[in-house]
C-alpha positions in Angstrom: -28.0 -4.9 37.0 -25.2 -7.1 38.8 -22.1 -5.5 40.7 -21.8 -1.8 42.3 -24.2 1.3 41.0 -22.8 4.2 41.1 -25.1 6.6 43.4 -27.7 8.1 41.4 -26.8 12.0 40.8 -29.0 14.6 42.6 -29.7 17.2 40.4 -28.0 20.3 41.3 -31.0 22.8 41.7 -34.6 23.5 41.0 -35.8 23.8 36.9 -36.3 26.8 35.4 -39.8 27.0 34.6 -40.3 26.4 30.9 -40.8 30.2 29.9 -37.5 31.1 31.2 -36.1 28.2 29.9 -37.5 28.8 26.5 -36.0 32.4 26.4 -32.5 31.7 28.2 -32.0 28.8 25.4 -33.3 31.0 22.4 -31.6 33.8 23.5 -28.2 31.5 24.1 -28.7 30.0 20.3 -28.9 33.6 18.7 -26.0 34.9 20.3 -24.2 31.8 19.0 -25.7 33.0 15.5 -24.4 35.9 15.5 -21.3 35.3 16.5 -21.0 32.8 13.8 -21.8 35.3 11.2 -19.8 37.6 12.7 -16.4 35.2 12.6 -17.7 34.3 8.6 -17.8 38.3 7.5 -14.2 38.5 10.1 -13.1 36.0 6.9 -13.8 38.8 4.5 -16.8 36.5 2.7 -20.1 37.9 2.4 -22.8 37.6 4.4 -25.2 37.0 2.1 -23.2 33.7 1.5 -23.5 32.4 5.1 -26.6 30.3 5.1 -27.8 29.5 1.1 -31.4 27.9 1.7 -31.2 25.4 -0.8 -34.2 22.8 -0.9 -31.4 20.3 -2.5 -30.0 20.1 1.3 -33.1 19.1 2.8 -33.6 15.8 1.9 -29.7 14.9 2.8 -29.7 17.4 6.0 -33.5 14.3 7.0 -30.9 11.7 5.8 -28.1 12.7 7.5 -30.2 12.6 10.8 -32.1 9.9 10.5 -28.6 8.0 9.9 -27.5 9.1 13.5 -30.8 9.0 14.7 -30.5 4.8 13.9 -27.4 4.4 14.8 -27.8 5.8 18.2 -31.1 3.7 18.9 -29.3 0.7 17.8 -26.6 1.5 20.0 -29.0 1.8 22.9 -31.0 -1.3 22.2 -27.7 -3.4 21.7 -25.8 -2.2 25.0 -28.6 -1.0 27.2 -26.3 -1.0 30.0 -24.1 1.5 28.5 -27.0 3.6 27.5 -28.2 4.0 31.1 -24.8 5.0 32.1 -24.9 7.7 29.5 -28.3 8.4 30.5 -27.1 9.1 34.7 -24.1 11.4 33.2 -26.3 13.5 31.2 -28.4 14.3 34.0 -25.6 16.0 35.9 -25.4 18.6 33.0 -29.6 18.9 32.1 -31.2 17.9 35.2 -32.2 21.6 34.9 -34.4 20.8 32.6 -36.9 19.4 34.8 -39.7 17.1 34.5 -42.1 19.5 31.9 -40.3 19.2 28.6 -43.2 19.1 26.2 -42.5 17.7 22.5 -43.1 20.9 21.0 -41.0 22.4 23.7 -38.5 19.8 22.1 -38.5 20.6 19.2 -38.3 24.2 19.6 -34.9 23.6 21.8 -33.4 21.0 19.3 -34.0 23.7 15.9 -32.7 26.4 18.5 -29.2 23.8 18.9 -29.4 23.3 15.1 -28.6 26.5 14.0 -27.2 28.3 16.4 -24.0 25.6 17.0 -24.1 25.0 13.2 -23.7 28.8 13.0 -21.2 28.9 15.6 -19.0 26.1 15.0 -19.5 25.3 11.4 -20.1 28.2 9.7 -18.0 30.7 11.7 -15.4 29.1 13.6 -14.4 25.9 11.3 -14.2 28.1 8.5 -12.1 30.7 9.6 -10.0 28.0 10.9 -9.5 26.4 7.8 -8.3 29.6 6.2 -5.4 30.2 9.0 -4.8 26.7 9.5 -6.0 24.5 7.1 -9.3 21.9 6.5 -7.9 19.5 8.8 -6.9 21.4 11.8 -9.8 23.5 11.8 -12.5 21.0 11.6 -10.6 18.9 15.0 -9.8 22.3 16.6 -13.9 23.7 16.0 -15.3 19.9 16.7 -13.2 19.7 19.9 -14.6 23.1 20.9 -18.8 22.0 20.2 -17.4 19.0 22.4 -16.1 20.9 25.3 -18.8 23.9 25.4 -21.9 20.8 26.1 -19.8 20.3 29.6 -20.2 16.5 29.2 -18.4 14.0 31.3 -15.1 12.3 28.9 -16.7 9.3 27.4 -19.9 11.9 26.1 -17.7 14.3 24.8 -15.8 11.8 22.5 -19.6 11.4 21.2 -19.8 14.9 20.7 -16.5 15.1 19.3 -17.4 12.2 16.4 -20.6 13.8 15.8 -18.7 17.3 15.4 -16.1 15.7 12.7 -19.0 14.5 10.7 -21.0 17.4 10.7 -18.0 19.5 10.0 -16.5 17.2 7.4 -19.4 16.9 5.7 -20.2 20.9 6.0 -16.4 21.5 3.9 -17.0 18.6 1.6 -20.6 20.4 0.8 -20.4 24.1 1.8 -24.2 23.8 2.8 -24.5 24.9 6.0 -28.5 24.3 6.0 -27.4 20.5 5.8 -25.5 20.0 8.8 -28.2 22.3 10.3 -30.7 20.1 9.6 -29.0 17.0 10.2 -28.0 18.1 13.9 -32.1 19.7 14.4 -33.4 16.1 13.5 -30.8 14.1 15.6 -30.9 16.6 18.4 -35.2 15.7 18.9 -34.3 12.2 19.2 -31.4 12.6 21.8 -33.3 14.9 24.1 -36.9 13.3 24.1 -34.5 10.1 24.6 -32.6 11.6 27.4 -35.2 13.2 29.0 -37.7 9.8 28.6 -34.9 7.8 30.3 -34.2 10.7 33.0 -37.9 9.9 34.1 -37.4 6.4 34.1 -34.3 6.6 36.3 -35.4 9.0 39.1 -33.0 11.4 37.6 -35.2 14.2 37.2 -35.4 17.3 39.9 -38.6 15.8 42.2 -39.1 13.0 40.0 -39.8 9.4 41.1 -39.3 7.4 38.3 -38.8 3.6 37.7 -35.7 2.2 39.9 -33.2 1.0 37.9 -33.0 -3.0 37.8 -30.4 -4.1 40.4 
């Protein structure tokens, strides 16, 4: 790339090792569950209403993801530039993650995001929200709030932020929480394997080589 770099980050500390990792993250996404369900009963509705597992929001929750899923690959292949920009930002915030993420590993991580956030944000937070202060302040005050808990740098927290008015949107428009649960599992495999693909590549990674960045 022409002009000045900006210095590549070093990670901040060694990986956890993927056991711990596994149980810090699934132990992070349940609490984010229950708290969730929590703020939906605090609304006086019942809890048996909180997640409806509806086979009609499968196929939309696969569409709704795949939709981001191509959008965000075409925006990568279109301004490559920009993507490995994103790409050094991200790896102040998960260069924790190391260089051992398997797929399954992945997988595990994005379904864990999925529904615990969705919980959080959607189903607990957004809708009590809405009740105090309406459907439009309470899907822009709970999507600002899934932006700033990811501890992004600005331009990736706008992302967030879009992503967060979409999914919440679309969860008042639908009141399927399984959806938007769905949607952000499917998207959330894509980003990471993405992210932590290109982390290798770059020489972001704790200990890890990678491929120098063109100059």
């Amino acid at each position: 790339m022409n002009g000045a770099q900006d210095p590549e980050p070093a990670p901040a500390g060694r990986p956890l090792s993927t056991r711990k990792l596994a149980v810090a993250l699934c132990l992070q996404f349940a609490v984010f569950a229950v708290i969730g369900l929590a703020l939906w009963s605090w609304s006086g509705r019942p809890l048996a209403d909180f997640v409806r597992l509806s086979p009609d929001a499968i196929l939309p929750g696969l569409a709704l993801g795949g939709a981001l899923i191509a959008a965000a690959y075409l925006g990568f292949k279109i301004f490559p530039r920009i993507s490995e920009r994103f790409v050094r930002m991200q790896s102040k915030t998960y260069g924790f993650l190391g260089d051992r993420l398997s797929l399954p590993m992945v997988v595990l991580i994005s379904i864990g995001a999925g529904v615990g956030e969705e919980a959080l944000f959607r189903g607990g937070l957004q809708t009590l929200l809405i009740d105090y202060l309406g459907p439009l302040a309470g899907i822009l005050i709970a999507s600002a709030l899934f932006a700033v808990v990811h501890l992004s740098k600005p331009p990736i927290m706008g992302i967030i932020f879009a992503i967060g008015l979409l999914f919440g949107t679309i969860y008042h428009a639908t009141g399927s929480l399984v959806l938007v649960m769905i949607a952000h599992a499917a998207y959330d495999v894509f980003a990471l394997h993405y992210l932590m693909k290109e982390m290798r590549r770059l020489g972001c990674l704790f200990g890890g080589g990678g491929e120098a960045p063109a100059r």
